[in-house]
N, C-alpha and C positions, 0 to 999 in steps of 0.2 A: 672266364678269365684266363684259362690254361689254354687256350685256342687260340688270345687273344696275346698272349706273353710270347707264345711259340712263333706267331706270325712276326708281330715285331722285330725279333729275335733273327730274320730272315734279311739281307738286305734287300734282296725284289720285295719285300713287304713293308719296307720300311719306305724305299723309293715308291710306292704305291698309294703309300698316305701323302710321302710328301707332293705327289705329282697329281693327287686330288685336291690337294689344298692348293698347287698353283693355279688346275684350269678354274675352281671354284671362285679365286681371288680376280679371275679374268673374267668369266663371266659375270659376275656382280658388278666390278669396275666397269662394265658394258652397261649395265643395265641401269647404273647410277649415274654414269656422265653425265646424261640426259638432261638430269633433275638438279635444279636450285640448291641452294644450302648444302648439296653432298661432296663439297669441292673437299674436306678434312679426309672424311670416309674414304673418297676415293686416292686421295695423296696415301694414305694406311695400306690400304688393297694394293697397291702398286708396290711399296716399299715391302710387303710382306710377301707377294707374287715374284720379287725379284731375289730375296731370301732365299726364299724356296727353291727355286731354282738354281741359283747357286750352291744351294746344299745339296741338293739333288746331284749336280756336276760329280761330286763324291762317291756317291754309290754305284755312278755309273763307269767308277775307271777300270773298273777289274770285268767288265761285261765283253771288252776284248775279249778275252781270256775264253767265256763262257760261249760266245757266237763262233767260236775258234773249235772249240768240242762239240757243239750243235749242228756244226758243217760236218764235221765227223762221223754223229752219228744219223744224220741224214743222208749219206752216201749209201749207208746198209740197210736202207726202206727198200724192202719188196717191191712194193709197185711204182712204175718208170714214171708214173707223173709226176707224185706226191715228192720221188727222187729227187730229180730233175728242180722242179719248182721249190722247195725248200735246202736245197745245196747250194743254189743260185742266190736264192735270198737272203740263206745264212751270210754265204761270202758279202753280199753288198752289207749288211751289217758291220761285218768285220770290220769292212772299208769305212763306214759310216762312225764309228765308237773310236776308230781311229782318226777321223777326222776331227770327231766330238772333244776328245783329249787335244788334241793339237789345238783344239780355239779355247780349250780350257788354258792350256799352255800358257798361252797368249794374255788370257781375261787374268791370270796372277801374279803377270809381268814378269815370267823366266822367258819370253822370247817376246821384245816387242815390233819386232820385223817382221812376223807373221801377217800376213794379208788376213784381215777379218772376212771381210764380204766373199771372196775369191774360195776359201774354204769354207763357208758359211752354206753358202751355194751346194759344193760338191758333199758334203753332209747331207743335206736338204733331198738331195740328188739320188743321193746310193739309199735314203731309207725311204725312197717314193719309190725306188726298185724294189726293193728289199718288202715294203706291203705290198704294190702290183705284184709279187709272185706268190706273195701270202694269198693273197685274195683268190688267185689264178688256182693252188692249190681248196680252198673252199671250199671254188664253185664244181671245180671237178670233184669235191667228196658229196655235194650236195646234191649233183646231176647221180651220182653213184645210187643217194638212199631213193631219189625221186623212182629212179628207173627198176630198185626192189622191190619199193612201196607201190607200185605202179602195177607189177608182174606178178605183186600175189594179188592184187584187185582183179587183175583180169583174170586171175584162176579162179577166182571166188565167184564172178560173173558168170564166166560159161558153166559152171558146175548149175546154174541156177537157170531153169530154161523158160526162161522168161522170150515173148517177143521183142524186138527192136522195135525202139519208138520212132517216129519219123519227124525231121529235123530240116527247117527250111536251112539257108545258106549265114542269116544272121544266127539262127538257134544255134549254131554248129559252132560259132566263132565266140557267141559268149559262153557255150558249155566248153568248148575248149578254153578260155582265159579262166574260168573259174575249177576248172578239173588241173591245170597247172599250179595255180593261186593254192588249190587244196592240198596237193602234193609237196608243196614247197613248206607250207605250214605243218603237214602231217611229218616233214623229212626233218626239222628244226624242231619241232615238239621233242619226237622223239631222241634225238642227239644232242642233247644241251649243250658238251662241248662243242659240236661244232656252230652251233647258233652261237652262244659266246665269241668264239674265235671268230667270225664273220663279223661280227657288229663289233668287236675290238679291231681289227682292221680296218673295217669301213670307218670308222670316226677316226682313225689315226692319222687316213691319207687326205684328209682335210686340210689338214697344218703344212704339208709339203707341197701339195696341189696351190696353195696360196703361195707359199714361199716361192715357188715355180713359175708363180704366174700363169699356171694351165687356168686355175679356177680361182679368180679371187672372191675370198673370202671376209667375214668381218670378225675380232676377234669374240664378237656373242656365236658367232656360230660355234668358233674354233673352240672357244672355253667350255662348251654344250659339249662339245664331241668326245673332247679331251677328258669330260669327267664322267661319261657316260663308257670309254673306254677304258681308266683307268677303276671302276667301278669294278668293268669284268674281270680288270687283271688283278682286283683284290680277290674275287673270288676263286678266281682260278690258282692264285697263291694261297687261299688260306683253305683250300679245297683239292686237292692237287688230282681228284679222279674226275674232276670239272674237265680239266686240260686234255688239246684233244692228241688223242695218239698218233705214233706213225703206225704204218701196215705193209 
């Protein structure tokens, strides 16, 4: 319960329930449409989905603030990729929370000359940038653990003087996809945050990829994604050695 009090107590954790109960009220409204008699139900999920979200609008006004210091201390990361790629995406954030507030602006009537769709877009826009560099950062910590996990195997091999097997041209192609497959599992087993932080990215860029029009979407998928991503960010909030570091 004092785990439970402390997170709350948090707004990224507060914004984490609310933003499970939205994708949660979208995926169900997907998956009820469908069906007879559920027109009450679904009218409920919509009006509670849209709640949410506007409450949500709230916790998000001071994350300015926060993506403004993250860009900060992403500049003093050691290594030039993780630099580079998370100073880039902080900044599109920035642009994005400030975009976010200005349609807020707008949705409580202090500015009704605001173009909705026009910044709606460029929102959309800066946080498909903003995961693209997240991701870009990942998969280069991912290639990092594969190519560890890789180089102590092949110590462990030659120590072992075993003969070489002989391997036609297919054998070679499925023990190579399956010695990749292995490595990529052995590299996320052991680094939960970054297994986290990947699978909270990849489900995020769902919703932008649609908004974009790169990939459209349905919103059962989007509402899948959304609560499977905001799943890891409870964890990563109410866990804080989950989250993955700089280096």
């Amino acid at each position: 319960m004092d785990a439970f009090t402390r997170f709350t107590n948090q707004t990224q954790g507060r914004d984490r329930l609310f933003r499970a109960t939205q994708y949660t009220c979208m995926l169900l409204r997907y998956l009820l449409e469908p069906k007879a008699g559920k027109e009450k139900v679904v009218m409920k999920l919509k009006k509670l989905e849209s709640s949410v979200s506007t409450g949500r609008k709230w916790f998000r006004l001071g994350n300015v603030v926060h993506a403004v210091q993250a860009t900060q201390q992403s500049i003093h990361a050691t290594d030039l990729v993780p630099r580079v790629c998370l100073t880039l995406a902080n900044v599109n954030r920035v642009i994005y929370f400030i975009c976010d507030t200005i349609l807020w602006v707008r949705s409580v009537g202090l500015a009704s000359g605001i173009n909705k769709e026009k910044w709606r877009m460029w929102a959309a826009r800066h946080y498909y940038y903003s995961l693209l560099l997240s991701l870009a950062r990942d998969l280069y910590e991912i290639s990092l653990q594969m190519e560890k996990i890789a180089h102590n195997r092949a110590k462990r091999e030659k120590s072992l003087s075993q003969d070489p097997l002989e391997y036609n041209v297919a054998d070679e192609e499925t023990e190579w996809l399956q010695s990749f497959l292995l490595l990529l599992f052995r590299s996320l087993k052991k680094h939960p945050p970054l297994f986290l932080d990947t699978v909270k990215n990849f489900c995020d860029i769902l919703n932008p990829l649609d908004q974009l029009g790169i990939y459209k979407s349905n919103p059962g998928l989007i509402g899948l994604g959304g609560l499977v991503s905001s799943i890891a960010g409870i964890i990563i909030v109410a866990y804080p050695q989950m989250r993955l570091k700089m280096h």
